[in-house]
Every structure is written in structure tokens, then in C-alpha cells.
Wavefront OBJ file of the C-alpha trace (Angstrom):
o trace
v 0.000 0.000 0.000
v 2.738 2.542 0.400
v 4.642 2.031 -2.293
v 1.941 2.375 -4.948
v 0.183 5.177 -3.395
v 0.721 9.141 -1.820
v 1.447 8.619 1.567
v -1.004 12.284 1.849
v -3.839 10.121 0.747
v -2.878 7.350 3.192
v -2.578 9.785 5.811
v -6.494 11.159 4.759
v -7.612 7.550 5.343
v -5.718 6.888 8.288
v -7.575 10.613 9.432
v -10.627 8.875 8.433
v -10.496 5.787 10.637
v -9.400 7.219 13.272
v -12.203 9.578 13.488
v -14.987 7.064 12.799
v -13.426 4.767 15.928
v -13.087 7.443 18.125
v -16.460 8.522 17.369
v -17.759 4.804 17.929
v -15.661 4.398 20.931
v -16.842 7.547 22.363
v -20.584 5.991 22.067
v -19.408 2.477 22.921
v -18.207 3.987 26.461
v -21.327 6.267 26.849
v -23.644 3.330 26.483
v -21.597 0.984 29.008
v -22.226 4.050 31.322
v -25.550 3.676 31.311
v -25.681 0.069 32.387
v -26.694 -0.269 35.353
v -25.412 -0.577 37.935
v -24.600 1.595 42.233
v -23.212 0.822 45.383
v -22.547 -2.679 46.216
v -22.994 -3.557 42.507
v -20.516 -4.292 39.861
v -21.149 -2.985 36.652
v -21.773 -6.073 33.552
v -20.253 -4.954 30.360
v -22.605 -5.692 26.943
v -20.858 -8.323 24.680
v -19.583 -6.575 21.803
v -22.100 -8.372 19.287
v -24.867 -6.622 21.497
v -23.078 -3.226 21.750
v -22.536 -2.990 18.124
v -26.527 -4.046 17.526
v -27.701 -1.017 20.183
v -24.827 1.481 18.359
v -26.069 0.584 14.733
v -28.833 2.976 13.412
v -30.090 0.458 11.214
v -29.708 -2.988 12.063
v -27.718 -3.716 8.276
v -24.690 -2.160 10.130
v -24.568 -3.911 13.383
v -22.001 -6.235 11.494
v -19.556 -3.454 10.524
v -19.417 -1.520 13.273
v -18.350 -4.962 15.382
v -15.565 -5.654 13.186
v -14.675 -2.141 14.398
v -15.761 -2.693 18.001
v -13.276 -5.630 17.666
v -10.405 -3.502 16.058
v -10.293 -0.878 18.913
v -11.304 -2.898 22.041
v -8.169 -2.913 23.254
v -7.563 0.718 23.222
v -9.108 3.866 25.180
v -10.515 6.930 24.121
v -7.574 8.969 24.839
v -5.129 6.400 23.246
v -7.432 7.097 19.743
v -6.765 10.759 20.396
v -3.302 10.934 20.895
v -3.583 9.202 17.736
v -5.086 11.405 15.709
v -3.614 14.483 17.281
v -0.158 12.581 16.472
v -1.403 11.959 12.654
v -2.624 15.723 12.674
v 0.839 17.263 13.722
v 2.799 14.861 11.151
v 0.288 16.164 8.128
v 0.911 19.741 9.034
v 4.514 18.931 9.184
v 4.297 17.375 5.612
v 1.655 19.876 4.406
v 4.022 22.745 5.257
v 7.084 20.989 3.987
v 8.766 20.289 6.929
v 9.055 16.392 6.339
v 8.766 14.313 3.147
v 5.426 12.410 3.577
v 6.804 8.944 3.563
v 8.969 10.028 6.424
v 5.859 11.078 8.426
v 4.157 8.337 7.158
v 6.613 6.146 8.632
v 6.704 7.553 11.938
v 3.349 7.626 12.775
v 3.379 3.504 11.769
v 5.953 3.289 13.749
v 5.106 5.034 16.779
l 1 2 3 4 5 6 7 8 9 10 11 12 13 14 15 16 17 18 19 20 21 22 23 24 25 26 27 28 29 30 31 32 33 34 35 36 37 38 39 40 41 42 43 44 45 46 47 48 49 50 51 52 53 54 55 56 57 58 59 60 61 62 63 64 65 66 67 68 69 70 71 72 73 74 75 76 77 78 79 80 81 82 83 84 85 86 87 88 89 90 91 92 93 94 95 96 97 98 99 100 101 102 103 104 105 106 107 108 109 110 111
């Protein structure tokens, strides 16, 4: 993939993604919060085939959006951030021709 295309459009993808699974992470998180759940009682997470049903606005998604679910369980909120604020800084860098975009490209992989 990054030797047949602009690392700038890779980056705009990789911009993409990130923003769709913070987005669904953010809602994952805010629907786990509402569980219930108070003193005394320990909170039950929803399996992520159920999660991903409740988050889907039409029930033809609900399959997507666990593949997703499954892709970022392992990460937080603020970890997806960093990302993207991390991706945003390196295209700036690139867009202002500080770095050569496979450079930046490389670091973000890398990092």
C-alpha cells in the first residue's frame, strides 16, 4: 500500500479511521455508562455483538461496526486521540514541507 500510493492520501484515510473509531468508541463507552449498575454492585459490560446491535442505526450495520468494536477494544478513548492528534501534527509537518510524507508516514506507523 505505500509504495503504490501518496502517503497524503494514506494519511487522509488513516484521518478517516481514526475519526470514525473514536467517534464509535466515544458511544461504545457512553452506552456501558448507562448500564446499570450503584453501590454494592458491579457494573456487567454488553458483549460486543450486542453493543454494536444497540450502536447501529439500522440494524444492516450492526455487522460493521463490530468488526470495528473488535479492532479498537483494546484501546481507550484517549489512546485514539493521541492518535489522531499525532497523525494531525505529522500532516501539518508534511503539508508545510517540513518532512517528506513517507517520512511522516513512517513515523506515525511506527510510533
Amino acid at each position: 500500500m505505500l509504495s503504490r500510493q501518496n502517503a497524503i492520501q494514506i494519511m487522509a484515510a488513516l484521518q478517516t479511521f481514526l475519526s470514525r473509531w473514536l467517534q464509535l468508541k466515544s458511544d461504545a463507552d457512553k452506552l456501558q455508562a448507562k448500564l446499570p449498575g450503584g453501590a454494592g454492585v458491579q457494573r456487567k459490560s454488553l458483549p460486543i455483538n450486542e453493543l454494536a446491535r444497540r450502536l447501529a442505526p439500522d440494524g444492516r450495520s450492526a455487522w460493521m461496526i463490530q468488526q470495528n468494536l473488535e479492532r479498537i477494544k483494546n484501546l481507550t478513548a484517549e489512546q485514539l486521540a493521541a492518535k489522531k492528534v499525532q497523525l494531525c501534527a505529522l500532516e501539518r509537518m508534511v503539508k508545510f514541507g517540513e518532512m517528506p510524507d513517507y517520512q511522516a508516514l513512517t513515523i506515525f506507523i511506527a510510533a
